[in-house]
GUVEX-487079 format. One record per residue (C-alpha): x, y, z; residue number from 1. Coordinates in Angstrom, 2 decimals. Layout:
<atoms>
{px->X, py->Y, pz->Z, k->NUM}
...
</atoms>
This chain:
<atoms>
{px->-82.00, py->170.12, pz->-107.78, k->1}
{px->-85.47, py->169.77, pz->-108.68, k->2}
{px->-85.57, py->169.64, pz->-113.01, k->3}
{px->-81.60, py->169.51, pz->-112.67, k->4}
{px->-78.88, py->167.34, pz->-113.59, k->5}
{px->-77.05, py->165.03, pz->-111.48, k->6}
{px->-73.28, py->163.14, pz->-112.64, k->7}
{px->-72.33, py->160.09, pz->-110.01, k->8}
{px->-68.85, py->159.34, pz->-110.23, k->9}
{px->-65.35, py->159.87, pz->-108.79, k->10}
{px->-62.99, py->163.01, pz->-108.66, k->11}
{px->-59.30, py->162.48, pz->-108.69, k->12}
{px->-56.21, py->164.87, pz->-108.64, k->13}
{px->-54.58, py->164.85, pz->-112.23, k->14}
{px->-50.90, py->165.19, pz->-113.34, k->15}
{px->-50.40, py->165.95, pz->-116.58, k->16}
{px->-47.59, py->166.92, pz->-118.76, k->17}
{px->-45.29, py->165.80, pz->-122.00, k->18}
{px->-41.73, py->164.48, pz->-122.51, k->19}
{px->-39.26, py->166.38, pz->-120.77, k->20}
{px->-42.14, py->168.69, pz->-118.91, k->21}
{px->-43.24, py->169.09, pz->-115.04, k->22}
{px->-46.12, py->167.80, pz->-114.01, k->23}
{px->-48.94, py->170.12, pz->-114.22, k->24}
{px->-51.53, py->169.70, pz->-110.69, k->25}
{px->-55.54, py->169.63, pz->-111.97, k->26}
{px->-58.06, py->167.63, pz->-111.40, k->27}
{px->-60.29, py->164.82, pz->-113.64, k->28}
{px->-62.39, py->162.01, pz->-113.78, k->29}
{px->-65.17, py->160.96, pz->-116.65, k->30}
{px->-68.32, py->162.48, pz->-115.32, k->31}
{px->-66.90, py->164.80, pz->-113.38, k->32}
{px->-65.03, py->166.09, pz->-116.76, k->33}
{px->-68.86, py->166.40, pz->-118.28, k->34}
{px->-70.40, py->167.70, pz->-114.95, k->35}
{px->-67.70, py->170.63, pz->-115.23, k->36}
{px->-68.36, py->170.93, pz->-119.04, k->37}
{px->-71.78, py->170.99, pz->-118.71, k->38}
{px->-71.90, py->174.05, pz->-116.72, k->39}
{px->-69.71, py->175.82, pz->-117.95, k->40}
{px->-71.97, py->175.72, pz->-120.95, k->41}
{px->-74.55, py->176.90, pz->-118.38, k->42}
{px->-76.49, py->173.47, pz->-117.58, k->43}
{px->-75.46, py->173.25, pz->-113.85, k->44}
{px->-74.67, py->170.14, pz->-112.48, k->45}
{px->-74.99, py->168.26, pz->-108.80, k->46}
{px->-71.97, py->165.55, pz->-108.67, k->47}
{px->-72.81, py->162.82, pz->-106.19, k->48}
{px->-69.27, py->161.28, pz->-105.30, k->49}
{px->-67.97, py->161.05, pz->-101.68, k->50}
{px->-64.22, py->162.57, pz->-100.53, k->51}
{px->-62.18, py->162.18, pz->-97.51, k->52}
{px->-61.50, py->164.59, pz->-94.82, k->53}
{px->-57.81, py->165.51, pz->-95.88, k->54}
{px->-56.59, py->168.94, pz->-97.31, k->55}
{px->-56.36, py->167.52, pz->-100.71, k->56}
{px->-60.56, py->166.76, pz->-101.02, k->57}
{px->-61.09, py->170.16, pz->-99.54, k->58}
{px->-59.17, py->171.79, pz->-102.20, k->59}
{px->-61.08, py->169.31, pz->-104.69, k->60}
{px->-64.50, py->170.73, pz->-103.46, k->61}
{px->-63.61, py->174.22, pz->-103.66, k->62}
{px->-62.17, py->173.75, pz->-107.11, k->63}
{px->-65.32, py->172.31, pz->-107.93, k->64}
{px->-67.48, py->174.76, pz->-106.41, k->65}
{px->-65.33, py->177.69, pz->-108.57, k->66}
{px->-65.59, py->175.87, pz->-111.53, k->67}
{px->-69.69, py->175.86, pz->-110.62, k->68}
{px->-70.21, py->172.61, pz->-109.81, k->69}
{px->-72.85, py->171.71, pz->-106.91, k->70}
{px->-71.31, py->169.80, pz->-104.27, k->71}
{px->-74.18, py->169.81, pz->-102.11, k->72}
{px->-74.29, py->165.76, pz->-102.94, k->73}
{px->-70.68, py->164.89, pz->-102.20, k->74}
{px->-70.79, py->163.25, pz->-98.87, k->75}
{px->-67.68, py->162.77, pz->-96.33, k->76}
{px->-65.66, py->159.42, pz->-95.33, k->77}
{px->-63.99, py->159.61, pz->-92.44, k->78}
{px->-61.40, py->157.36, pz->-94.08, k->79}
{px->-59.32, py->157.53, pz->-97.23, k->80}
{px->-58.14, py->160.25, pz->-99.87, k->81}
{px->-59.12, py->161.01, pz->-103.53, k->82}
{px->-57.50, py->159.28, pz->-105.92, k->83}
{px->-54.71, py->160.22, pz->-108.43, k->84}
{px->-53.75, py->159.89, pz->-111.56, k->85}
{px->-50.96, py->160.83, pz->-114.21, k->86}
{px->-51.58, py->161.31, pz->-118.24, k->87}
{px->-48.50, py->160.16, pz->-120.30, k->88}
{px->-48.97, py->161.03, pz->-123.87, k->89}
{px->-47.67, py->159.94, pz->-127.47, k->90}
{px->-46.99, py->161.92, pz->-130.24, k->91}
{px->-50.45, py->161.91, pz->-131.61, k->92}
{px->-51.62, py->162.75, pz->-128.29, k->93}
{px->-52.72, py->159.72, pz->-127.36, k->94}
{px->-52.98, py->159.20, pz->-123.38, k->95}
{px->-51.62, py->156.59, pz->-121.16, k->96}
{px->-52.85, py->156.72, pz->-117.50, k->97}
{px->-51.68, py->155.25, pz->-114.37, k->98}
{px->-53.89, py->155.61, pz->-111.16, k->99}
{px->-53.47, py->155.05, pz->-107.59, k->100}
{px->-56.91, py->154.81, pz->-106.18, k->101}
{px->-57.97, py->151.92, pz->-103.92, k->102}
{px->-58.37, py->154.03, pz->-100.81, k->103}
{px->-60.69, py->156.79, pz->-102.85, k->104}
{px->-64.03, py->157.46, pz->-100.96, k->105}
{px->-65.64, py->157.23, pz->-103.90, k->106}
{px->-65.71, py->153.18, pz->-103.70, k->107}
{px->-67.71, py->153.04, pz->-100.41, k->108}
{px->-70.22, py->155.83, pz->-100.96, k->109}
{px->-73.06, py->153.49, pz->-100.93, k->110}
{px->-71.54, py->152.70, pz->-97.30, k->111}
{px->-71.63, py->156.35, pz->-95.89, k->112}
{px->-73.78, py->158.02, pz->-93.74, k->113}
{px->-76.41, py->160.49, pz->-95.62, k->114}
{px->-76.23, py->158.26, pz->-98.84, k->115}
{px->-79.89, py->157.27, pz->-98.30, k->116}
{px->-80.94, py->161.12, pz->-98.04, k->117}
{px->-78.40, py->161.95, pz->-101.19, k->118}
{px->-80.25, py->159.23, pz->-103.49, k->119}
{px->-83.49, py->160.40, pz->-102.57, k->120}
{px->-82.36, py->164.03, pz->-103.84, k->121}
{px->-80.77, py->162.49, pz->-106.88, k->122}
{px->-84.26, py->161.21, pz->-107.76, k->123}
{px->-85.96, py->164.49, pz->-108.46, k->124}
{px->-82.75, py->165.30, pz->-111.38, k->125}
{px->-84.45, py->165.75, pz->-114.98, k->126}
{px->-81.20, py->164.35, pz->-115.90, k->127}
{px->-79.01, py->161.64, pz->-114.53, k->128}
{px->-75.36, py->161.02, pz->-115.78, k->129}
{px->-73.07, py->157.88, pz->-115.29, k->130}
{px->-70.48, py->155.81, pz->-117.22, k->131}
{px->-69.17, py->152.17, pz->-117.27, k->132}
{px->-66.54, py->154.12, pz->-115.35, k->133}
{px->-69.21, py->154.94, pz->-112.76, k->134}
{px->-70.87, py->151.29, pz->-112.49, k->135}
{px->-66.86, py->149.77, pz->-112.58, k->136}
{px->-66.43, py->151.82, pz->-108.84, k->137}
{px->-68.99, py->149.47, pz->-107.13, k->138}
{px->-69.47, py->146.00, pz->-106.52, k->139}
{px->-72.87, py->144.36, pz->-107.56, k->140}
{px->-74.90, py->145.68, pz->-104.50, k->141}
{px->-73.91, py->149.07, pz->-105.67, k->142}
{px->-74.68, py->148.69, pz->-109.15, k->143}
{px->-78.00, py->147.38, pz->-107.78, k->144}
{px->-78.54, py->151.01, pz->-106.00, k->145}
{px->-77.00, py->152.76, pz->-109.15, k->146}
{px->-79.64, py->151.18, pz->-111.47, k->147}
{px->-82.58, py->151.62, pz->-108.44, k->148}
{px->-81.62, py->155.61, pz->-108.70, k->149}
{px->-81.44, py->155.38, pz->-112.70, k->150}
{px->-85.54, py->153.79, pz->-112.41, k->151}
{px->-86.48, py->156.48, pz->-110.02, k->152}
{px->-85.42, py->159.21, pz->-112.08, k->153}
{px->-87.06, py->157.49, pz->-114.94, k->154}
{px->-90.21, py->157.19, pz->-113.19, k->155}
{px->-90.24, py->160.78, pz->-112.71, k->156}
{px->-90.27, py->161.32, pz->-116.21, k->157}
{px->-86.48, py->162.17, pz->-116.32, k->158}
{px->-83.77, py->161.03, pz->-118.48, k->159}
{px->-80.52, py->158.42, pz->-118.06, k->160}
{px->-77.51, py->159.23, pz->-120.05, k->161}
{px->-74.64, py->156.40, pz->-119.63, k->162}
{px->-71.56, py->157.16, pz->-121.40, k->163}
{px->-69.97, py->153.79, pz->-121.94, k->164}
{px->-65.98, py->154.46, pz->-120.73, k->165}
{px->-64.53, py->151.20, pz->-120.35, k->166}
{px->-61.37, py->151.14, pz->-119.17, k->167}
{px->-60.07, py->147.34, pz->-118.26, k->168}
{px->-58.11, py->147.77, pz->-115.01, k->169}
{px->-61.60, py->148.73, pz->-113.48, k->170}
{px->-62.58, py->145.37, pz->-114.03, k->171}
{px->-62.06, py->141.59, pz->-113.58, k->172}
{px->-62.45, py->140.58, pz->-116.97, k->173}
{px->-64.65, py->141.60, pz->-119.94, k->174}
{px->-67.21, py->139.76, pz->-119.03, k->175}
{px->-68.31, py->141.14, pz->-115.66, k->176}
{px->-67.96, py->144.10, pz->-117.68, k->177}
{px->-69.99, py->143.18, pz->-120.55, k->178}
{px->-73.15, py->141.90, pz->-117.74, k->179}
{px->-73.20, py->145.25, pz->-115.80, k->180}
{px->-72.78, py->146.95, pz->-118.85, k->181}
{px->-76.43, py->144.98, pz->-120.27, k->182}
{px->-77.89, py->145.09, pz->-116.94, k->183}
{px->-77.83, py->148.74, pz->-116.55, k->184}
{px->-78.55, py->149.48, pz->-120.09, k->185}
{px->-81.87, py->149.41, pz->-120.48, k->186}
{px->-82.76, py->151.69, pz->-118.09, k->187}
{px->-80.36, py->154.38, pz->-120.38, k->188}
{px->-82.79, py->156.99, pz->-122.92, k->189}
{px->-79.51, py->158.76, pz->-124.01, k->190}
{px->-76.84, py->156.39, pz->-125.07, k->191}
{px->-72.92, py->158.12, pz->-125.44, k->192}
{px->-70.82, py->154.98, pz->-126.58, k->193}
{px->-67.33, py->155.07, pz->-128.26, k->194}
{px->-67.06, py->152.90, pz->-130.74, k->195}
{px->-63.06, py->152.10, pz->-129.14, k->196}
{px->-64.64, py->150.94, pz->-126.19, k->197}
{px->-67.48, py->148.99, pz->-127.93, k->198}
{px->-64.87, py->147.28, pz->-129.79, k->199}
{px->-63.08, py->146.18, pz->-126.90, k->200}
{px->-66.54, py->144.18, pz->-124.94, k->201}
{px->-67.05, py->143.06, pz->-128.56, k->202}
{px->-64.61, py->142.91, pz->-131.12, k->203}
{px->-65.48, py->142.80, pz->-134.86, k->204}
{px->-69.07, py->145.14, pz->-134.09, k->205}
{px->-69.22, py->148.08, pz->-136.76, k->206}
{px->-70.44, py->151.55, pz->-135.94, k->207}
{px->-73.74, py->150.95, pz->-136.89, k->208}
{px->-74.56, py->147.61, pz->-135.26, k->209}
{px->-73.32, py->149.71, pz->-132.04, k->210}
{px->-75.53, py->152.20, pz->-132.25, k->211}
{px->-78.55, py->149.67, pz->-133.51, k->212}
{px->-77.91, py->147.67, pz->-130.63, k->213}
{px->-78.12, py->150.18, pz->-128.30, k->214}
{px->-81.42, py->151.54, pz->-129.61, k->215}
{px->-82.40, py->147.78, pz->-129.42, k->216}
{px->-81.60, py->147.74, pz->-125.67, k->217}
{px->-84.03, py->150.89, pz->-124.99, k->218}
{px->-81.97, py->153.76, pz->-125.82, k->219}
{px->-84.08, py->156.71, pz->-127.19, k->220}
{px->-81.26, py->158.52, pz->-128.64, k->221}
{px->-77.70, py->157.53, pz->-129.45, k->222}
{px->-74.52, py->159.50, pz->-130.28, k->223}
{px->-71.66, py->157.12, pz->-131.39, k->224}
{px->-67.97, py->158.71, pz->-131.01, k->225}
{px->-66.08, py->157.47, pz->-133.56, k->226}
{px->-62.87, py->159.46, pz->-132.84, k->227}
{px->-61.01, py->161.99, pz->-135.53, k->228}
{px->-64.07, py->160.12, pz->-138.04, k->229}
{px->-66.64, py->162.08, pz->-136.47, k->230}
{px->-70.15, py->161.01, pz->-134.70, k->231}
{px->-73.03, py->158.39, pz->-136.05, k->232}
{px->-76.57, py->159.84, pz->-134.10, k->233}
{px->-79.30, py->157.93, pz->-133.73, k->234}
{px->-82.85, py->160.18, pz->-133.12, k->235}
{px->-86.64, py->160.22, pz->-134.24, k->236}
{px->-85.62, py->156.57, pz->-135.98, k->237}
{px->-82.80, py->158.07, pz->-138.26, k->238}
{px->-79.37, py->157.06, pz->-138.09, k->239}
{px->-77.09, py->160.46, pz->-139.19, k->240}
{px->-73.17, py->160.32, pz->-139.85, k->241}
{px->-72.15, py->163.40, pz->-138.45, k->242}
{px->-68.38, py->164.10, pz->-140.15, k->243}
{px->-65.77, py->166.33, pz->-138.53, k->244}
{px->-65.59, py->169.32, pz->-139.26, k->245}
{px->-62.06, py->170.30, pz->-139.10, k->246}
{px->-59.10, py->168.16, pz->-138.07, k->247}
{px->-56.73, py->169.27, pz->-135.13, k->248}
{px->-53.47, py->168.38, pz->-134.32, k->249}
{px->-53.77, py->166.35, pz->-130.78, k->250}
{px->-52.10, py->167.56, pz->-128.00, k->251}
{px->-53.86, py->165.09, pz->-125.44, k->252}
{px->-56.89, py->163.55, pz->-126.01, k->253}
{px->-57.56, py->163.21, pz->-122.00, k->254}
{px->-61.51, py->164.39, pz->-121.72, k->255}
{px->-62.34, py->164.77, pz->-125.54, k->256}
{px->-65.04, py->162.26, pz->-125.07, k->257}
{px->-66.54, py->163.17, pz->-121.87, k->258}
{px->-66.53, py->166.92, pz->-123.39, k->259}
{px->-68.04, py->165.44, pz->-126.42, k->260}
{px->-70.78, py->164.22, pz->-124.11, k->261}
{px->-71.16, py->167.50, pz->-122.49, k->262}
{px->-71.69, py->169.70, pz->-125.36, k->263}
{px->-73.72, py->167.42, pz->-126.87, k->264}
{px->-76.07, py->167.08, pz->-123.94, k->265}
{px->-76.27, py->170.88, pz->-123.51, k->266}
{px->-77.16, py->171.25, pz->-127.06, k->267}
{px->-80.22, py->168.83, pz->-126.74, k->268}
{px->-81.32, py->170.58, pz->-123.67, k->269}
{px->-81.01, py->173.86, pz->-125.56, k->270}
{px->-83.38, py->172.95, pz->-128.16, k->271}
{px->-81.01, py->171.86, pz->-130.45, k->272}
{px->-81.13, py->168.75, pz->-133.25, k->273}
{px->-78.85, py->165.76, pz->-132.67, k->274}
{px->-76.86, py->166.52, pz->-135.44, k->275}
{px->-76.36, py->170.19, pz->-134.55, k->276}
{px->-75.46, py->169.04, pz->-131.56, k->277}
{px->-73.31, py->166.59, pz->-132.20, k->278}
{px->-71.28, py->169.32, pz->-134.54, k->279}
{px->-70.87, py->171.34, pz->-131.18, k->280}
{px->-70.01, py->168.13, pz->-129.60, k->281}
{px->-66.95, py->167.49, pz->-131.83, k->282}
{px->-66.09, py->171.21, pz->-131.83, k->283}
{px->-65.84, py->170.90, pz->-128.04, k->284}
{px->-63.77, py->167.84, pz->-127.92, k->285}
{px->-61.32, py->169.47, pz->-130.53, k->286}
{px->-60.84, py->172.20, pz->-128.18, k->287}
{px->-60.30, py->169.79, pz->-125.28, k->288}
{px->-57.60, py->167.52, pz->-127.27, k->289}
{px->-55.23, py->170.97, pz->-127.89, k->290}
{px->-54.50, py->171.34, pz->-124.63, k->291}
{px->-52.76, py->169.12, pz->-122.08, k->292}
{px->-55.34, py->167.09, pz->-119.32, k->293}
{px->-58.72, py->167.19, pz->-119.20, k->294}
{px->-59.97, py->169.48, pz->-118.09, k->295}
{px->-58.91, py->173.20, pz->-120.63, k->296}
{px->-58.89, py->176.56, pz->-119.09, k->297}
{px->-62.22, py->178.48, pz->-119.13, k->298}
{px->-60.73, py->181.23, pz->-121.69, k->299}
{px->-60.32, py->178.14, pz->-124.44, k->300}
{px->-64.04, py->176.82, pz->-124.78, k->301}
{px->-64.80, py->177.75, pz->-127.72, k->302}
{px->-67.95, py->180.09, pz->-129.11, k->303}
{px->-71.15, py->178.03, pz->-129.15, k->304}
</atoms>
């Protein structure tokens, strides 16, 4: 744990599948997407969620352990099941999603027992992960713990990537959305916004008053996803448009962002320059977007 990284979030089951096809059983969510990314690209990653004590989160956990994720942070409700969700896609590959999760575990794990001795763990990661996905599970109390955890880590000397994911139904309204979303940001070093979701808190913002109002906000480092038009990366006080490289025919973009975040991350803790890493980033997320769900079968990551 110590030096490590750490991704707080929620694991569902995932069905996914086109016109015409059976559903096809995995399993998703946003940070857990990048937590599994992330090591498989050999940065190992603790995931501090909270299951149920059904078949269906023991088979999550030993998915997750195969796939080389530590679970030695997902605590146990003695009520309620992981949630679920299915991908519908267009003919661009463009995903719908419909989710049934109100009874997940994930929503009271600031209520369990062990959560105090989990946090205090979580402190000691050198990295900590979360999303507007992550901060949209909790009500304000919980946020209030999230953004505790986020200090400690900083205080330690670690770093706070937030990867924004907005996704409305998680929400009352944009503008609860919009104040955790400010409140928690400027405890974030490593900003991962998408320009979509930017768009939607604030219509009519442009790529780079995203990215320059992130920085303003106390972001170190920034790496804007701007979709089949690439990456705009933000580091050392230069703003970089990072183009794609090649363009892909879309399957299902389920994941390309949170495996966009993953690669990218890696790369930095490699040694590598934003905009190298933001190359592997998009070459990542192309991968991801050829192949139905989110989450692509070991064999298909591609070559750093």
């Amino acid at each position: 744990m110590r030096g490590g990284i750490v991704a707080v979030g929620e694991g569902m089951i995932e069905f996914a599948g086109g016109p015409g096809e059976l559903w096809r059983r995995s399993y998703g969510g946003d940070t857990l997407n990048l937590a599994t990314y992330l090591t498989r690209l050999g940065h190992p990653v603790s995931f501090l969620t909270a299951l149920g004590q059904d078949e269906d989160s023991d088979e999550l956990e030993r998915f997750w352990r195969q796939d080389g994720i530590d679970t030695g942070l997902v605590l146990r409700a003695d009520q309620g099941c992981p949630g679920l969700y299915l991908i519908r896609t267009d003919d661009r590959g463009e995903r719908r999603f419909a989710f049934w999760r109100d009874n997940s575990p994930a929503r009271r794990l600031f209520e369990l027992p062990g959560i105090d001795e989990a946090l205090e763990r979580a402190t000691e990661a050198q990295l900590l992960v979360l999303s507007g996905i992550t901060l949209s599970l909790f009500d304000g109390a919980g946020r209030k713990r999230l953004a505790r955890l986020a200090d400690a880590v900083r205080g330690r000397g670690g770093d706070v990537a937030f990867d924004t994911n907005y996704r409305p139904a998680g929400w009352a309204g944009h503008d609860g959305a919009r104040a955790a979303f400010d409140a928690f940001a400027p405890l974030v070093t490593i900003a991962l916004p998408g320009l979509e979701d930017e768009q939607a808190l604030r219509p009519g913002l442009c790529a780079e008053a995203v990215v320059a109002r992130w920085h303003a906000l106390g972001a170190r480092e920034v790496a804007l996803k701007l979709g089949t038009a690439g990456a705009l990366v933000l580091a050392d006080g230069a703003t970089v448009a990072v183009p794609v490289e090649q363009r892909v025919a879309a399957l299902d973009t389920t994941g390309a962002g949170d495996a966009f975040g993953a690669a990218y991350l890696a790369s930095r803790r490699d040694g590598m320059d934003p905009v190298t890493s933001a190359k592997r980033a998009q070459r990542l997320a192309a991968a991801v977007v050829q192949h139905a769900g989110a989450l692509i079968p070991k064999a298909a990551m591609p070559s750093p």
